[in-house]
C-alpha positions as CSV (number, residue, x, y, z in Angstrom):
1,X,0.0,0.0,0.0
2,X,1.4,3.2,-0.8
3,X,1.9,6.5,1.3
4,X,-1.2,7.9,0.4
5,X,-3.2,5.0,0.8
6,X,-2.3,4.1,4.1
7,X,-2.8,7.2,5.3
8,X,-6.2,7.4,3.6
9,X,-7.3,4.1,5.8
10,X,-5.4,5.5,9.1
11,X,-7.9,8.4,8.9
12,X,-10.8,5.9,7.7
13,X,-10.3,4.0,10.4
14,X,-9.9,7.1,12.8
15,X,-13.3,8.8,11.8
16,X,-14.8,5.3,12.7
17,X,-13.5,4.9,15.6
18,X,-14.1,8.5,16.5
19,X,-17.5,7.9,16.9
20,X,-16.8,4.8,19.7
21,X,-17.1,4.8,23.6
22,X,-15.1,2.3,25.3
23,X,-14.4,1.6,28.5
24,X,-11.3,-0.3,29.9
25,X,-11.0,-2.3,33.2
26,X,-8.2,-3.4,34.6
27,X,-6.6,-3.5,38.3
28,X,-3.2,-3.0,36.8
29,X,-2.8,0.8,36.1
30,X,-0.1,-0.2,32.7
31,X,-2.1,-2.4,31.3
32,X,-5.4,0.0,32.1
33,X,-3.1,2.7,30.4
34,X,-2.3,0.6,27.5
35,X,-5.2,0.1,26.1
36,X,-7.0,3.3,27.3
37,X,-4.2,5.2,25.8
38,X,-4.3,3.3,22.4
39,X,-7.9,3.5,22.2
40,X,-7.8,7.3,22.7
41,X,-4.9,7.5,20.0
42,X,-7.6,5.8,17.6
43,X,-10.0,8.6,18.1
44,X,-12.3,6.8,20.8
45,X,-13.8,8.3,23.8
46,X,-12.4,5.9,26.8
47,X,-13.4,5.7,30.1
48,X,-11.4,3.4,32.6
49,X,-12.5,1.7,36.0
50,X,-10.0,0.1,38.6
51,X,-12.7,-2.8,39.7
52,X,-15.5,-4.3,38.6
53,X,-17.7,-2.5,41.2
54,X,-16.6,0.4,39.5
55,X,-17.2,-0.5,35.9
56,X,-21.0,-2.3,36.9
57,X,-22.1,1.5,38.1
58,X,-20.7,3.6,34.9
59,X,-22.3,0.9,33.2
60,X,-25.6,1.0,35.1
61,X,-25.4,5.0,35.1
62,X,-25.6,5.3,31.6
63,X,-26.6,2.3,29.9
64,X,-26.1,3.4,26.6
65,X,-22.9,5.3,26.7
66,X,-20.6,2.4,25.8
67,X,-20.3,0.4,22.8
68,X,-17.1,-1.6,23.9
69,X,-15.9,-2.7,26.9
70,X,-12.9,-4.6,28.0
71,X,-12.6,-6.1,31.1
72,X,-10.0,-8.5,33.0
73,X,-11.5,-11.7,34.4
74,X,-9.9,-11.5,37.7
75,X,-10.9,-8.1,39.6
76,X,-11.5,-6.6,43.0
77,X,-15.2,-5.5,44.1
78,X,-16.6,-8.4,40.9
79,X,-14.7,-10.4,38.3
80,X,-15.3,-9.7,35.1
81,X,-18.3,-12.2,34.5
82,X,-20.1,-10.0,36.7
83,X,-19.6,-7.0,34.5
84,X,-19.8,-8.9,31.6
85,X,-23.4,-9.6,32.8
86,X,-24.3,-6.0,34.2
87,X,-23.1,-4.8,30.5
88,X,-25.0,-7.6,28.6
89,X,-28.3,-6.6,31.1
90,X,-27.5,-2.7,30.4
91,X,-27.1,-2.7,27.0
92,X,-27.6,-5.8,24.9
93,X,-25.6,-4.4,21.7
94,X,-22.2,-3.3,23.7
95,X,-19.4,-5.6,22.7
96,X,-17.6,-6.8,25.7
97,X,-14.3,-7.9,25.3
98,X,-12.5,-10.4,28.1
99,X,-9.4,-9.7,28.8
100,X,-7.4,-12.3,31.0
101,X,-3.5,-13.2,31.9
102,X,-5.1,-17.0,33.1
103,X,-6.1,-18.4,30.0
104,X,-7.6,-21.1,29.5
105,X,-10.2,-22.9,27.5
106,X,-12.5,-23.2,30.4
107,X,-12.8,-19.3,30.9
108,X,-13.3,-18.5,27.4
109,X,-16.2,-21.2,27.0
110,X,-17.5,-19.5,29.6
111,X,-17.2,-16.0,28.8
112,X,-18.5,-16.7,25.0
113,X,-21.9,-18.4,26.7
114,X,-22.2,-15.5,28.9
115,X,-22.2,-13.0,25.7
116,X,-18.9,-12.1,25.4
117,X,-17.7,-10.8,21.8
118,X,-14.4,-11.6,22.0
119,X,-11.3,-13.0,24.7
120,X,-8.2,-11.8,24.5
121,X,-5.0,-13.2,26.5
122,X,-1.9,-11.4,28.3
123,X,0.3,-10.2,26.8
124,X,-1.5,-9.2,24.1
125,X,-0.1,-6.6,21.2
126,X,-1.4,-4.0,20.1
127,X,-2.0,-5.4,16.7
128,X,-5.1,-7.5,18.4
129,X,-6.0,-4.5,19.9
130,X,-6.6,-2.7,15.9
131,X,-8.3,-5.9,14.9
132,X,-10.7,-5.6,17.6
133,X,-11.0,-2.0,17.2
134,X,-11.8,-2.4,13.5
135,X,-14.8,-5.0,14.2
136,X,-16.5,-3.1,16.7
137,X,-16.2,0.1,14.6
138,X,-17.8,-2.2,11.6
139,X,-20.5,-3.5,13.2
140,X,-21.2,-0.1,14.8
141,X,-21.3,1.8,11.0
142,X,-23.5,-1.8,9.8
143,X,-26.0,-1.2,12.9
144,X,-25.9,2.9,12.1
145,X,-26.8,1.7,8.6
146,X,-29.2,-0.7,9.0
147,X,-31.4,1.3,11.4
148,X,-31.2,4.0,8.6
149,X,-32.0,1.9,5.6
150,X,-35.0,0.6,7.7
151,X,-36.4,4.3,8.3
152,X,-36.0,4.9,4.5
153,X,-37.7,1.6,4.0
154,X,-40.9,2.7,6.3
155,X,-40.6,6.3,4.4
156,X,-40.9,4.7,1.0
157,X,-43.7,2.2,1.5
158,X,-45.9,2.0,-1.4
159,X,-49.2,3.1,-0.8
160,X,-50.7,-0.2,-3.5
161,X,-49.7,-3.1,-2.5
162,X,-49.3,-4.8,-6.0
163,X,-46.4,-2.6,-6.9
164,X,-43.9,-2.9,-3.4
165,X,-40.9,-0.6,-3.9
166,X,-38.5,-2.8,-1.8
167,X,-35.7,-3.9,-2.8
168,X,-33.6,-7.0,-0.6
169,X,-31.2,-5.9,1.9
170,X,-28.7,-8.0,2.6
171,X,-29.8,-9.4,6.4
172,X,-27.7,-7.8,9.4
173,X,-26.7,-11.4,10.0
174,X,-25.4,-12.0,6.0
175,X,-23.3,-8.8,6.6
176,X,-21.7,-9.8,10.2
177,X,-21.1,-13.1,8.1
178,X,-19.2,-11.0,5.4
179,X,-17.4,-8.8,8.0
180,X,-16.1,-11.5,10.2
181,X,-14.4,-13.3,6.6
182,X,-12.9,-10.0,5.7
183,X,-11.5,-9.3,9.4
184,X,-10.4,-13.3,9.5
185,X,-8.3,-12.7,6.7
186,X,-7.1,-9.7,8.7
187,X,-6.2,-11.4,12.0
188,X,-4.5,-14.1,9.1
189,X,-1.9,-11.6,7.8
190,X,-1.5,-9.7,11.2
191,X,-0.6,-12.6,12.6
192,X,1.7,-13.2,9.4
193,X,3.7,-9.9,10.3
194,X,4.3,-10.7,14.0
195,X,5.3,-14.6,13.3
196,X,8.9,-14.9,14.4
197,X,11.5,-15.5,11.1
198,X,12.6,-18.5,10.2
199,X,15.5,-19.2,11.7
């Protein structure tokens, strides 16, 4: 990609993500810095919490202000299950993101059942950081879309039935579908850039 280009899709990606609120909770201030800072270098709005009591009342203060959150498991005050849960109770379409140094196949079984939209394992880089980043933001522009293709939809009924003036929309579920191959072969070459060389 050229110069140009690249810096095309950094501000692309930056007017996205400008529009995001996330919140980040962690009991270790550098890794709650981390990720707060990258986030905010992305153009997002971030709010942080040091425990999970913490996170569960911004959450239940405004219900609606977030659209991601990422939260360690293990946290003073309530693990992050339990915010996981207050999030998924406050706002059904916030993506919550479980972020834990004790991985195991156990936890993320359980935090995908509970609703979680992704897991992601210390140490992490900052690479899976931008992937996640770039899902949420897509999903958030589909949603945006969607609800406005469905108001133009309701505006343009036709008033006679025999002549309908709709046309098919992809479903939100078809597009997700397309998103996740196009962000799978993502992850697939960001994965190829951090791979050790051959020795």
């Amino acid at each position: 990609m050229d110069p140009a280009s690249a810096r095309e899709a950094r501000l692309a990606d930056h007017a996205t993500a400008s529009r995001l609120r996330v919140l980040v909770v962690d009991d270790e201030p550098d890794v709650r810095e981390l990720m707060a800072e990258f986030f905010r270098d992305h153009g997002c709005e971030v709010g942080s919490a040091v425990d999970g009591r913490a996170a569960i009342a911004a959450v239940e203060r405004d219900p609606g202000r977030y659209h991601l959150v990422l939260v360690d498991l293990h946290l003073p005050g309530a693990d992050g299950l339990s915010v996981l849960r207050a999030v998924r109770l406050a706002n059904p379409s916030a993506c919550v993101v479980i972020v834990t140094g004790y991985a195991s196949l156990d936890s993320a079984v359980e935090a995908v059942r509970a609703g979680a939209y992704d897991y992601l394992a210390k140490p992490f880089s900052t690479g899976q950081l931008q992937v996640i980043l770039r899902r949420v933001s897509d999903r958030l522009e589909l949603e945006t879309e969607n609800r406005l293709l469905a108001r133009q939809l309701r505006g343009r009924a036709s008033p006679n039935p025999a002549t309908p003036v709709f046309t098919p929309v992809p479903t939100v579920s078809e597009r997700l579908d397309r998103i996740d191959g196009r962000l799978r072969r993502i992850e697939q070459l960001l994965e190829g850039m951090t791979a050790p060389a051959p020795r």
